[in-house]
MIPA-28961 format. One line per 10 residues: number of its first residue (from 1); their letters; for each residue x, y, z of C-alpha. Coordinates in pm, whole numbers, plus 50000, padded with zeros to 5 digits. Example, Ala and Ser with C-alpha at 12.3 -4.5 7.8 and 13.67 -1.06 7.14 Angstrom:
2
1	AS	51230/49550/50780 | 51367/49894/50714
//
This chain:
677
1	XXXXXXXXXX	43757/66042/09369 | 43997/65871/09094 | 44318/65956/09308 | 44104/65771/09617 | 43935/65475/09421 | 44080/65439/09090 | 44049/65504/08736 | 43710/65534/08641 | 43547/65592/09004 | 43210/65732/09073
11	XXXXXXXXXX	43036/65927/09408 | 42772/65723/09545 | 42448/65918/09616 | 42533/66212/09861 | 42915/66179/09876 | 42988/66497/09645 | 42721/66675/09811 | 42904/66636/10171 | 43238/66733/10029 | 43088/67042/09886
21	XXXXXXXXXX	42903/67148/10186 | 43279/67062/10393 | 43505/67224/10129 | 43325/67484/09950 | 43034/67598/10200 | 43238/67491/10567 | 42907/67367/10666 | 42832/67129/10945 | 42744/66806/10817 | 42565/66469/10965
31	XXXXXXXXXX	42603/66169/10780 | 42360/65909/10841 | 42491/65629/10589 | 42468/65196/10561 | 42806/65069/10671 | 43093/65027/10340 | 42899/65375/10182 | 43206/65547/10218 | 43184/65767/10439 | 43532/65806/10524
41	XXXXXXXXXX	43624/65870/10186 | 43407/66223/10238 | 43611/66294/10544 | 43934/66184/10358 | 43875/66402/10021 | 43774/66697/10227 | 44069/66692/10390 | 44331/66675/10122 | 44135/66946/09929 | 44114/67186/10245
51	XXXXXXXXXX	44485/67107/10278 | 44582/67177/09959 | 44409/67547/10026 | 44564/67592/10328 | 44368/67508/10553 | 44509/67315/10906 | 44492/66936/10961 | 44172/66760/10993 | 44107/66613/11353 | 43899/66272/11396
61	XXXXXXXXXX	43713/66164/11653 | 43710/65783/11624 | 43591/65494/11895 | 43786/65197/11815 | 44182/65170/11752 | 44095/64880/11506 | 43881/65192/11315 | 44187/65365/11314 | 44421/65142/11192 | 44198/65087/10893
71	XXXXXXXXXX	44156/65472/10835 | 44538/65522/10859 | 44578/65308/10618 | 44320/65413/10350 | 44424/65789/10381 | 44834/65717/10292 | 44720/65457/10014 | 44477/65597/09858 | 44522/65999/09865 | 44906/66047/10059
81	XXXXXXXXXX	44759/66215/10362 | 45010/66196/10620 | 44806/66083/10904 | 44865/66002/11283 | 44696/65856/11589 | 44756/65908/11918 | 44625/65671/12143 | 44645/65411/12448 | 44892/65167/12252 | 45104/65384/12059
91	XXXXXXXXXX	45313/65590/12330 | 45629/65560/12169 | 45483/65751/11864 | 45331/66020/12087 | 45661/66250/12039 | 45651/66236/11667 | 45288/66283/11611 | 45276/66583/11801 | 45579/66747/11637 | 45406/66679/11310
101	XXXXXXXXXX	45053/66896/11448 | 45287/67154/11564 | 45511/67187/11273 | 45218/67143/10986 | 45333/66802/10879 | 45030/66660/10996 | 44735/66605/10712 | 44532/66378/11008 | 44504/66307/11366 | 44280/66009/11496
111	XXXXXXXXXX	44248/66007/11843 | 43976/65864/12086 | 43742/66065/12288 | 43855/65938/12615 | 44191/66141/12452 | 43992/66499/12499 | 44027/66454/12870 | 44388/66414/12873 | 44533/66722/13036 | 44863/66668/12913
121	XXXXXXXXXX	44680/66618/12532 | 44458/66967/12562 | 44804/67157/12607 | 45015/66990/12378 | 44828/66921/12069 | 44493/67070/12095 | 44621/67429/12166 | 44849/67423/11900 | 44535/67329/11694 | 44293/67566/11772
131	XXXXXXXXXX	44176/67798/11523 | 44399/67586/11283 | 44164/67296/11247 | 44083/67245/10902 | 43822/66990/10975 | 43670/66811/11285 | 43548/66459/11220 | 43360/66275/11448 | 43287/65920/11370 | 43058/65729/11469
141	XXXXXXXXXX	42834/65986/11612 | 42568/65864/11783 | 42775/65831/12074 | 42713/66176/12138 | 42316/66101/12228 | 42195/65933/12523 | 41976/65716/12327 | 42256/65615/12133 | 42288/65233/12157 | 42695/65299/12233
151	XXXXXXXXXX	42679/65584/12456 | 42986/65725/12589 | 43044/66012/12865 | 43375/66154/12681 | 43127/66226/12413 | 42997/66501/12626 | 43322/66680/12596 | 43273/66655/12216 | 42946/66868/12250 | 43141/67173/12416
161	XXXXXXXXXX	43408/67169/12135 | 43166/67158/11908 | 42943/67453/12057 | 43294/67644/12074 | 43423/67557/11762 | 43404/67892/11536 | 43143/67886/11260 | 43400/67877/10953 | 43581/67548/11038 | 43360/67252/10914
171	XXXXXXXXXX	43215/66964/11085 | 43152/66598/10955 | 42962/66333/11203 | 42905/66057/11067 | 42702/65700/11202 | 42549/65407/11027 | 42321/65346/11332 | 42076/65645/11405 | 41737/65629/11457 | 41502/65953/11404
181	XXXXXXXXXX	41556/65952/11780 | 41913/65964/11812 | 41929/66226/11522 | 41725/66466/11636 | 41885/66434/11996 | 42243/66469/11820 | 42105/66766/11591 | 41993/66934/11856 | 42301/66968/12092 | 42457/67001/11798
191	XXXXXXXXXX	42429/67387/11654 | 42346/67405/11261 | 42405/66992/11179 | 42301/66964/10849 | 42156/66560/10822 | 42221/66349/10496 | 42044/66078/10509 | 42042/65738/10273 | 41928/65394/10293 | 42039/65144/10577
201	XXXXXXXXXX	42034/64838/10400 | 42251/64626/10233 | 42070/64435/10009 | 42368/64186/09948 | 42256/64034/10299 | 42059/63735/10353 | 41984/63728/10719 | 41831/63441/10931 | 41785/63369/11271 | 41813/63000/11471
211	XXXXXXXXXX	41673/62943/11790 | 41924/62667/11912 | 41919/62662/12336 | 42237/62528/12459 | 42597/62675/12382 | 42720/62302/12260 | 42453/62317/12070 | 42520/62608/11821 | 42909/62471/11845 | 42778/62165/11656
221	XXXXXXXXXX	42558/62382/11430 | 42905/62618/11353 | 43106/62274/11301 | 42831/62135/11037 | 42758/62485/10846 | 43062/62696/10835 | 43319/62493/10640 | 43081/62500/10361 | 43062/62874/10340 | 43206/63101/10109
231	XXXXXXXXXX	43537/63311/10172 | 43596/63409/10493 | 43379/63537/10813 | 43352/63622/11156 | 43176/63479/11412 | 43050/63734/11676 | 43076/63634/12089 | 42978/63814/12383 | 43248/63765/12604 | 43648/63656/12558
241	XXXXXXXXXX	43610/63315/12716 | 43353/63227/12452 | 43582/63388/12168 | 43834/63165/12284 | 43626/62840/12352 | 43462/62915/11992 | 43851/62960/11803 | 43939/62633/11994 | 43658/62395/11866 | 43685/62522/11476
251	XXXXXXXXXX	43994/62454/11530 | 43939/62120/11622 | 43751/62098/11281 | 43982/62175/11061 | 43954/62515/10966 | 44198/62766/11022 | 44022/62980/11299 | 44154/63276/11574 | 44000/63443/11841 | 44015/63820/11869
261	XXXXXXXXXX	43946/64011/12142 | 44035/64337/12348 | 44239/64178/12584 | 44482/64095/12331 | 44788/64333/12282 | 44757/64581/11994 | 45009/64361/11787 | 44847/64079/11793 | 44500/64207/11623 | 44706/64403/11339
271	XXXXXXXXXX	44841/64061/11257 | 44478/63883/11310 | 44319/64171/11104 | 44566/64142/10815 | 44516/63762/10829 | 44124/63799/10783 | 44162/64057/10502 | 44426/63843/10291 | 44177/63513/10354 | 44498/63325/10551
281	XXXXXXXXXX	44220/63221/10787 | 43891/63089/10723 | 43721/63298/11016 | 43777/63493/11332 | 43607/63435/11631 | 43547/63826/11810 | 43389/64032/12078 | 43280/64379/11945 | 43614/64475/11939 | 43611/64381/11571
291	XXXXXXXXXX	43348/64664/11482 | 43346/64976/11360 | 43543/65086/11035 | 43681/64692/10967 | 43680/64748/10602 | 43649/64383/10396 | 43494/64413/10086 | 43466/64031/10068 | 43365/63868/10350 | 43121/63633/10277
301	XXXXXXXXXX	42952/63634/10624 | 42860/63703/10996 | 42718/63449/11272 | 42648/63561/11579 | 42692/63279/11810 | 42487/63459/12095 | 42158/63713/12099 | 42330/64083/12078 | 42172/64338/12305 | 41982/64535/12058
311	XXXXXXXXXX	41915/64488/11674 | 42147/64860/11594 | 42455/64681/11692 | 42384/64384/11516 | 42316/64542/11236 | 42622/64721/11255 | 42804/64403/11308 | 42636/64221/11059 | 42712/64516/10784 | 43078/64426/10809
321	XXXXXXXXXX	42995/64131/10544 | 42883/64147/10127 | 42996/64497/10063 | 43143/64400/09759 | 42917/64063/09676 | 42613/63998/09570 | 42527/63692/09828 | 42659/63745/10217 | 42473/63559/10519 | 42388/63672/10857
331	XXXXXXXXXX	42269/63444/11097 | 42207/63503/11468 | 42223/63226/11671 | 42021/63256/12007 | 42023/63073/12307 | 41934/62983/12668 | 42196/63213/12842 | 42119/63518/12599 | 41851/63686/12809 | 42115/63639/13143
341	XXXXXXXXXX	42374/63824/12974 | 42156/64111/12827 | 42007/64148/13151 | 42366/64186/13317 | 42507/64462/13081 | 42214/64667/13132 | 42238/64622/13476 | 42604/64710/13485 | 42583/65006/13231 | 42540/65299/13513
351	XXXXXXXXXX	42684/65243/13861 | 42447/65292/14092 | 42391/65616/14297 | 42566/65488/14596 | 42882/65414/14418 | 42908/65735/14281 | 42847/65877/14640 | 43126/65624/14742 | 43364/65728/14483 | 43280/66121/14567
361	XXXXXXXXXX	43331/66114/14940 | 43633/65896/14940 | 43815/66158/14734 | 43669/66477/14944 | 43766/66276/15266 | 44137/66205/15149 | 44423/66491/15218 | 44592/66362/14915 | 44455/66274/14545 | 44397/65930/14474
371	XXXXXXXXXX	44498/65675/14209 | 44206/65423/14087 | 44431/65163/14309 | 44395/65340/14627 | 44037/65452/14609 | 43933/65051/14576 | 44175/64995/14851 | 43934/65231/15121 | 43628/65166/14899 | 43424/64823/14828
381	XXXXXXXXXX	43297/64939/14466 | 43468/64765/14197 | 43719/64889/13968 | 43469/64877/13649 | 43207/65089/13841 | 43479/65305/13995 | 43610/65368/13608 | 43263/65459/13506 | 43214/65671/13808 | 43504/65865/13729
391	XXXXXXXXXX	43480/65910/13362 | 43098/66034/13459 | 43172/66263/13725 | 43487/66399/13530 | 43280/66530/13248 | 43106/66759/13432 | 43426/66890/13669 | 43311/66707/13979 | 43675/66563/13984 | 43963/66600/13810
401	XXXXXXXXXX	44268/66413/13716 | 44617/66547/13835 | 45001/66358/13872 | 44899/66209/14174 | 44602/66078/14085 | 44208/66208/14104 | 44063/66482/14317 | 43725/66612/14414 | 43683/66924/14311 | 43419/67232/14443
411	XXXXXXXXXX	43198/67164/14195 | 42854/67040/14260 | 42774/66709/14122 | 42432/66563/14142 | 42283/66178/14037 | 42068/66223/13746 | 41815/65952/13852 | 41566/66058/13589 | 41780/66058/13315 | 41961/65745/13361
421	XXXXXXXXXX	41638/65559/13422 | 41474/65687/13105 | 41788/65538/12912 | 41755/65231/13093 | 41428/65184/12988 | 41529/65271/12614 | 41796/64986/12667 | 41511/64721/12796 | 41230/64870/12532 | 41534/64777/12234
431	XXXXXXXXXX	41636/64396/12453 | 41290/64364/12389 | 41293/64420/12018 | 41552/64199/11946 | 41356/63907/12148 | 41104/63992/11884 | 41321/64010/11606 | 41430/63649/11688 | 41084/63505/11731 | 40943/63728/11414
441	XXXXXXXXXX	40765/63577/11098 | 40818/63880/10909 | 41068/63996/10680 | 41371/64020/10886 | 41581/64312/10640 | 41247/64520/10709 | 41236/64479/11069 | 41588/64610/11119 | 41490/64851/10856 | 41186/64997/11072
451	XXXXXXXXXX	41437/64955/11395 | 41639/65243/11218 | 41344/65450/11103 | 41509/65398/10708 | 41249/65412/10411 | 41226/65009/10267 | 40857/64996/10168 | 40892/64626/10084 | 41032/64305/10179 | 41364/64232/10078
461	XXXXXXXXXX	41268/63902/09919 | 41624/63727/10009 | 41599/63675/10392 | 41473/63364/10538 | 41111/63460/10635 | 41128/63583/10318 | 41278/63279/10094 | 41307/63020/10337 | 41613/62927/10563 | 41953/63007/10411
471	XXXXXXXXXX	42141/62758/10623 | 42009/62462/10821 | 41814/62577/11145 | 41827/62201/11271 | 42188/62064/11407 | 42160/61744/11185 | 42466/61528/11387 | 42379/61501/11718 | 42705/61345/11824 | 42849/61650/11766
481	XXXXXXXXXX	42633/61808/12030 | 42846/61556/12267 | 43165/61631/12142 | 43057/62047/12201 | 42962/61917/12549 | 43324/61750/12646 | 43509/62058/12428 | 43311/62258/12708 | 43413/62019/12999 | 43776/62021/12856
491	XXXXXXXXXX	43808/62406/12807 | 43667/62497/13135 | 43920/62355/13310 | 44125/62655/13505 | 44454/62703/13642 | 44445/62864/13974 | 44782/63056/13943 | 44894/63174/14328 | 44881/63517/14427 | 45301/63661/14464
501	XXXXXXXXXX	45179/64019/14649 | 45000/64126/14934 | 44811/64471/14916 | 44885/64667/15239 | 44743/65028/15286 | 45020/65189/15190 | 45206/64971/14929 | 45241/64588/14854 | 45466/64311/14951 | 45594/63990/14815
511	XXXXXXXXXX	45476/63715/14942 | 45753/63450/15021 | 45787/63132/14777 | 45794/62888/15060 | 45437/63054/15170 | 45258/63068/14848 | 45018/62814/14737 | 45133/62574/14461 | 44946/62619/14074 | 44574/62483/14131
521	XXXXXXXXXX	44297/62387/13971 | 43926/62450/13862 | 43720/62175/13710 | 43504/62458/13525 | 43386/62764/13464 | 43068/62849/13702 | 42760/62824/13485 | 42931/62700/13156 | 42747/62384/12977 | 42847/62069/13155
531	XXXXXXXXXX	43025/62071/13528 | 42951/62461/13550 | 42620/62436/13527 | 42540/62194/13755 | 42778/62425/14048 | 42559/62703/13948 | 42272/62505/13981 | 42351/62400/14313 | 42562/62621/14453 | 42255/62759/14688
541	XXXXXXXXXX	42109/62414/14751 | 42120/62287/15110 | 42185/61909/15061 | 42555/61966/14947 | 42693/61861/14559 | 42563/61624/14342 | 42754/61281/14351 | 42847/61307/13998 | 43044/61667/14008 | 43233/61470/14355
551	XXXXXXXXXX	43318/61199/14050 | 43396/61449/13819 | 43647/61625/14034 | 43822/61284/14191 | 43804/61146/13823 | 44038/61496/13707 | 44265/61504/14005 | 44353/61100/13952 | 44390/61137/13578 | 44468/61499/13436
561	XXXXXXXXXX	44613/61677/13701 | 44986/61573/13780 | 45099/61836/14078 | 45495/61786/14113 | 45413/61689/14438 | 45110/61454/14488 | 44872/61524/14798 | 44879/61279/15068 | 44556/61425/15216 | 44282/61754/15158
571	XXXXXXXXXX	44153/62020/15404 | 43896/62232/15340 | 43856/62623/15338 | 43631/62722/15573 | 43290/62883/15475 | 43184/63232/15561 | 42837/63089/15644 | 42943/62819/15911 | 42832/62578/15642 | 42963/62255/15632
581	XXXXXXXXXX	42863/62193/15254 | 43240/62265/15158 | 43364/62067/15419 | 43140/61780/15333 | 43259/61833/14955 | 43603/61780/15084 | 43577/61453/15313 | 43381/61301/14991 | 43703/61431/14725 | 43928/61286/14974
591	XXXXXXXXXX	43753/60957/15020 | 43729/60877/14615 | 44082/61021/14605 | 44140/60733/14883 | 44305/60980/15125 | 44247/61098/15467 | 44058/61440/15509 | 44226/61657/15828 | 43949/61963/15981 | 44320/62165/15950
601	XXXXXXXXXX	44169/62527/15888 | 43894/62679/16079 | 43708/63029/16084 | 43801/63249/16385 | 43694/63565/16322 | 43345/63667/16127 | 43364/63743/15718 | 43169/63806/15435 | 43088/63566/15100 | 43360/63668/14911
611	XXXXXXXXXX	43110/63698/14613 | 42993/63949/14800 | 43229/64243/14816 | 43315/64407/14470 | 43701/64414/14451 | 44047/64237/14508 | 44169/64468/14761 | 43837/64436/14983 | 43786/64039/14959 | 44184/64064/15066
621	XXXXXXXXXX	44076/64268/15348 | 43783/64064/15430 | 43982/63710/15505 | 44274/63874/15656 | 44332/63692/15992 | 43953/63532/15953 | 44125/63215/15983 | 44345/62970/16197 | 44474/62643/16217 | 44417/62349/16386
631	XXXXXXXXXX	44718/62124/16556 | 44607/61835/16268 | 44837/61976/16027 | 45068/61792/15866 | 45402/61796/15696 | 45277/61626/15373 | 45156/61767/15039 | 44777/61892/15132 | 44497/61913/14837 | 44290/62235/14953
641	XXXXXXXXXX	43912/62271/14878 | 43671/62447/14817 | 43367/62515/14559 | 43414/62842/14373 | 43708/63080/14341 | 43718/63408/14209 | 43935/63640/14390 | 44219/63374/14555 | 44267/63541/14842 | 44053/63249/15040
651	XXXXXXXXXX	44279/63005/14899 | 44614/63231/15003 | 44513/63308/15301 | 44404/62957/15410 | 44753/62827/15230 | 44964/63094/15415 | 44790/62967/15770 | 44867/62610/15668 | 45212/62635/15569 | 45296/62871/15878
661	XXXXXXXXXX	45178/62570/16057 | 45409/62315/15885 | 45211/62142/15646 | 45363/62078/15236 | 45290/62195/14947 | 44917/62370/14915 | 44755/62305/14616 | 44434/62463/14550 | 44141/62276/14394 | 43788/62416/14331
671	XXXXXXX	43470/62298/14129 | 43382/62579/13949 | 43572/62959/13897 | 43395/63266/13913 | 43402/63471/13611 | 43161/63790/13476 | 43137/63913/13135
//
């Protein structure tokens, strides 16, 4: 413990006990243990004592690269391990790491689950360390159970591993978010898990919750509250464009701010991470992908700027803050659009039976294995529910992965309707605790307590229902509520960037520069606070758009939008409905822009709403040849309209017909763009 802390160092409550039961006893062990207890310092001084017997390298199961950056790290600094990870972002290190499994140099390897399915991974590295392992690790463990609020499918493939493993190599798992439900589900597919089991809470946290409606709203309520908070932070987002409209306006503040996200390149959040730990920045603004294993003794808090799902993740998020203080704040910030987003990630968590029946009978039906690509090019299922199809029906054999691409196999595979509606039903019972964890009088440290099934008998005395409110619940400046409003407007605005390939059954081609559309533009995002909302909100109306979003979008084209060529009139694209609400959108755009509108594109053949059909390929597909032009066209620079874009292909397609025919530069203008979360 000295070599791993420092001079002086003590085990916490349990810790020796777990090494002893690794080391000495090669016992299977569960560690159910409050974020920062250390439990990776178990894993770590297990290891280097098995290794210094003899014993083989110590493999770990771990969700989240950030995770195992962090636990690189702390096993070369603090105890010399020599440890490796091989993973999504690190090919070039692939070679190495498995010449250091192979020839014993290896103390640690951290590698994903989604790893374990890796064909090329079981025969390379995992052969070479069975019956050698000195220690499996898997982190973050309730993964494994379907009532774990983070289930995964790869998981699964942990369970036969573990049922294989033989009975003298030890086992750590290890969460900070099981309920007695979720450990008695893990314990039991789990042969012989031991559980050690400590209290949840923190009790450095002082949580609150503010009930504050609209997203500019809680921007004004970040700008008043968080420059007068100590150290540094993180404020939690749902989705990327938030992260980034969130970064933007603390920015605008003052404060040094960054988003983080898991879009970003692997680079980038080392150097974000290492900023947030050395306090260069005052805060990052993150998705989830900031989770799991971040290790900062001192940061002084977390907001969450929207409602989480359920109260287990945010109290895993929140127990990234006060480890080492005595005072760190939590507040959760809930809103109007919290309940729409829940409601969409639970919807989106299984695909539906069809798509899986989709996915299945596409691959039996081809002579030839398919790549992801290929199956959305014959298939109108999306390539998020044709991933989750595939990692599903993988697991259990239905299909597996060769050079080429995926195949169906012999093996039966059946929808297990009961099962995924009974965890659907866990995921609405815990949306529904959290609702009641915002609107709760009680202690608030208690109620997550209770959430967890952990053993606090009394109220924690610090939180606000407890003490009163930490921070202000009120935004006291309402002007800043305006300002959040126009950062909205301003950061909503979207760059239509033209399409430069064309899917064809059997390949792609480039589409020609003198064919493409120019750069466009979209005024907002669809359903964001200020122009979005209002597109959302009339988007199904029958009496066409409001007079003010027509003034909005002539008001942006005259004075922020400078194409290199101006348009010296605007055309519509037709709708799918025989509608004229676009085309009436377009004759009013073109008379504030003071320009003629031309009926230059028409709809010849019958389509869907591209909304409608679930991926690029299909919506390509779908307007292909739908439409033609008229003999109005002209030769000039032509603004093209219409309300929301998602895919592009309307826009391409109607551009491509339009300069076939002879008319300028196309440049692409829309109210609102299409995004999910």
């Amino acid at each position: 413990m000295e070599r791993s802390i420092g001079p002086g160092a003590e085990f916490r409550t349990d810790q020796w006990e777990a090494i002893d039961r690794l080391v000495n006893r090669q016992e299977r062990v569960f560690l159910v243990q409050r974020t920062g207890w250390g439990k990776s310092t178990v894993y770590f001084i297990a290891t280097k004592l098995l290794r210094e017997q003899g014993h083989g390298p110590t493999l770990i199961i771990s969700p989240l690269l950030a995770l195992m950056r962090n636990q690189i790290q702390d096993a070369e600094t603090q105890l010399d391990l020599n440890a490796w990870t091989i993973n999504s972002k690190n090919k070039e290190e692939w070679s190495e790491a498995k010449d250091a499994v192979r020839e014993g140099r290896c103390d640690l390897l951290l590698i994903s689950p989604e790893r374990l399915a890796n064909p090329e991974f079981q025969e390379d590295v995992l052969l070479a360390m069975d019956e050698e392992f000195g220690l499996l690790v898997v982190d973050e463990a309730h993964c494994i159970s379907d009532w774990g609020h983070d289930f995964r499918p790869d998981y699964r493939r942990i369970r036969r591993i573990l049922q294989q493993l033989p009975d003298h190599i030890p086992v750590a798992a290890t969460t900070a978010t099981a309920n007695d439900r979720v450990v008695d589900d893990v314990t039991n597919q789990v042969p012989d898990l031991q559980v050690i089991r400590g209290d949840l809470v923190r009790k450095s946290l002082r949580l609150q919750t503010n009930k504050l409606g609209s997203r500019a709203r809680r921007l004004a309520w970040l700008a008043e509250n968080v420059p007068d908070l100590p150290s540094s932070g993180i404020v939690y987002c749902l989705t990327t464009d938030e992260v980034e409209t969130v970064a933007e306006w603390m920015r605008q503040q003052g404060l040094e701010f960054e988003p983080y996200h898991g879009g970003m390149d692997d680079e980038r959040r080392r150097e974000l991470e290492a900023q947030l730990m050395a306090n260069e920045v005052d805060g990052l603004a993150a998705t989830n992908a900031l989770g799991m294993g971040f290790n900062k003794p001192d940061l002084g808090w977390v907001i969450h700027f929207q409602r989480p799902p359920n109260l287990i993740r945010y109290y895993q998020e929140i127990g990234r803050a006060g480890r080492d203080l005595d005072d760190a704040f939590a507040v959760l910030l809930s809103g109007d659009e919290d309940n729409q987003i829940a409601e969409y990630f639970i919807g989106e968590a299984f695909p539906d039976p069809e798509e899986f029946e989709i996915v299945l009978s596409t691959l039996a039906d081809s002579e030839v294995p398919l790549h992801k690509y290929q199956l959305l090019k014959r298939a109108n299922i999306s390539w998020k529910a044709a991933s989750q199809c595939l990692d599903m029906v993988r697991v259990d054999n239905a299909v597996i992965r060769v050079e080429d691409g995926f195949e169906r196999t012999a093996a039966d595979w059946n929808y297990d309707h009961d099962r995924i509606a009974s965890v659907t039903q866990q995921r609405r019972r815990e949306l529904e605790r959290i609702k009641q964890f915002v609107q709760t009088d009680d202690c608030l440290t208690r109620f997550i307590d209770d959430e967890l099934d952990g053993s606090l008998e009394e109220d924690c005395g610090r939180c606000a229902s407890c003490r009163g409110p930490v921070l202000p619940t009120e935004v006291q400046d309402e002007s800043l509520v305006s300002a959040a409003v126009e950062h909205y407007r301003a950061e909503s605005v979207a760059e239509i960037s033209p399409r430069y390939y064309m899917p064809k059954e059997d390949g792609r081609s480039k589409i020609a520069e003198e064919r493409k559309p120019e750069p466009g533009r979209a005024l907002a995002v669809y359903g964001d606070p200020g122009y979005g909302a209002l597109v959302s909100q009339q988007f199904d109306q029958d009496n066409g758009y409001s007079q003010k979003l027509v003034d909005a979008a002539v008001e942006y084209i005259k004075q922020e939008w400078t194409p290199s060529s101006s348009p010296t009139w605007v055309t519509a694209v037709p709708s799918p409905t025989g509608e004229e609400k676009v085309q009436d959108l377009a004759r009013r755009i073109a008379t504030g822009l003071g320009i003629d509108y031309v009926h230059a594109v028409e709809q010849v053949e019958p389509m869907q709403p591209q909304h409608e059909l679930a991926n690029s390929y299909q919506k390509r597909w779908n307007v292909e040849g739908a439409f033609a032009t008229t003999d109005e066209v002209r030769a000039e620079p032509v603004l093209l309209i219409d309300d929301t874009v998602g895919s592009r292909w309307s826009f391409t397609e109607a551009a491509l017909m339009l300069r076939d025919a002879g008319s300028g530069p196309v440049y692409p203008f829309a109210l609102a763009e299409r995004t999910r979360w």
